[in-house]
C-alpha positions as CSV (number, residue, x, y, z in Angstrom):
1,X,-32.9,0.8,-35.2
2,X,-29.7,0.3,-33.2
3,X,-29.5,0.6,-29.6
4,X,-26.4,3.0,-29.1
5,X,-25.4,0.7,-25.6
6,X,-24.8,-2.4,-27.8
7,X,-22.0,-1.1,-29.7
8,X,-18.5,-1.4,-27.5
9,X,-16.6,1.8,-26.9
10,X,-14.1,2.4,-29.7
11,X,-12.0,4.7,-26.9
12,X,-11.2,4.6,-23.7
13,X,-13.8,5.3,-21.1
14,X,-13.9,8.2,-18.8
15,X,-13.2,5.7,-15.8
16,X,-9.8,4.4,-17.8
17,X,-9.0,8.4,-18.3
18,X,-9.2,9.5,-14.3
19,X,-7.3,5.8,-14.1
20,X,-4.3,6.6,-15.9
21,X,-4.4,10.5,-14.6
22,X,-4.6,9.7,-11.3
23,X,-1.1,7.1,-12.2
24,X,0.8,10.3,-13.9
25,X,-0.4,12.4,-10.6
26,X,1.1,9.8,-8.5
27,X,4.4,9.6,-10.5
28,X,4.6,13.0,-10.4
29,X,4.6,13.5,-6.6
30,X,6.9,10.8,-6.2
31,X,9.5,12.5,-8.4
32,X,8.8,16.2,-6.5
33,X,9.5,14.4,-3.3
34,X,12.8,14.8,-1.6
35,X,14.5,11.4,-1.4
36,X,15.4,11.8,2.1
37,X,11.6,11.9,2.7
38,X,11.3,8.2,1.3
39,X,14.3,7.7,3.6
40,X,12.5,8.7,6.8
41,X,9.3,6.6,6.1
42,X,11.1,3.8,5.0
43,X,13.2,4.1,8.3
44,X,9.8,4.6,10.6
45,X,8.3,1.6,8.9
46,X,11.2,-0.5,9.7
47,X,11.1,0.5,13.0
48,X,7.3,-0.5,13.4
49,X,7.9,-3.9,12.3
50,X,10.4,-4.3,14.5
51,X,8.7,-3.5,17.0
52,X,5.9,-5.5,16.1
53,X,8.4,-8.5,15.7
54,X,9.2,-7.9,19.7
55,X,5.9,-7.8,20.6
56,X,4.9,-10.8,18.8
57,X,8.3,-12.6,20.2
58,X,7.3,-11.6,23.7
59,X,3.7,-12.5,23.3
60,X,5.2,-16.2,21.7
61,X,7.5,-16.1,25.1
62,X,4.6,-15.9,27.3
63,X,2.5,-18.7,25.9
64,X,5.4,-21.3,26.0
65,X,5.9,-20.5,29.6
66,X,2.4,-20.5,30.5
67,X,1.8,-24.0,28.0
68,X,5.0,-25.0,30.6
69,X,3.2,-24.0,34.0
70,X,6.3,-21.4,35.2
């Protein structure tokens, strides 16, 4: 007698299946989406790590001077 779990799956799994719909789903949206939508986010995120980059900049500004006792 064989056990049916020792043989390796000759196709691909249900897992692999949702895997690769769930990539075809994704490239789908991306094509339905208006460009200028891409444009906006990219723009907001830009502007995030800008301001991120002035935060840190301040925050590096502050430690120097207190490091310098002024």
């Amino acid at each position: 007698m064989r056990w049916p779990w020792s043989r390796p799956p000759t196709g691909p799994t249900p897992a692999d299946e949702a895997l690769q719909k769930s990539a075809e789903q994704l490239e789908e949206a991306l094509e339905r989406s208006h460009p200028t939508d891409r444009r906006q986010y990219l723009e907001e995120f830009a502007q995030r790590m800008r301001e991120m980059r002035e935060r840190n900049h301040l925050a590096e500004a502050v430690e120097r001077a207190l490091r310098e006792g002024r």
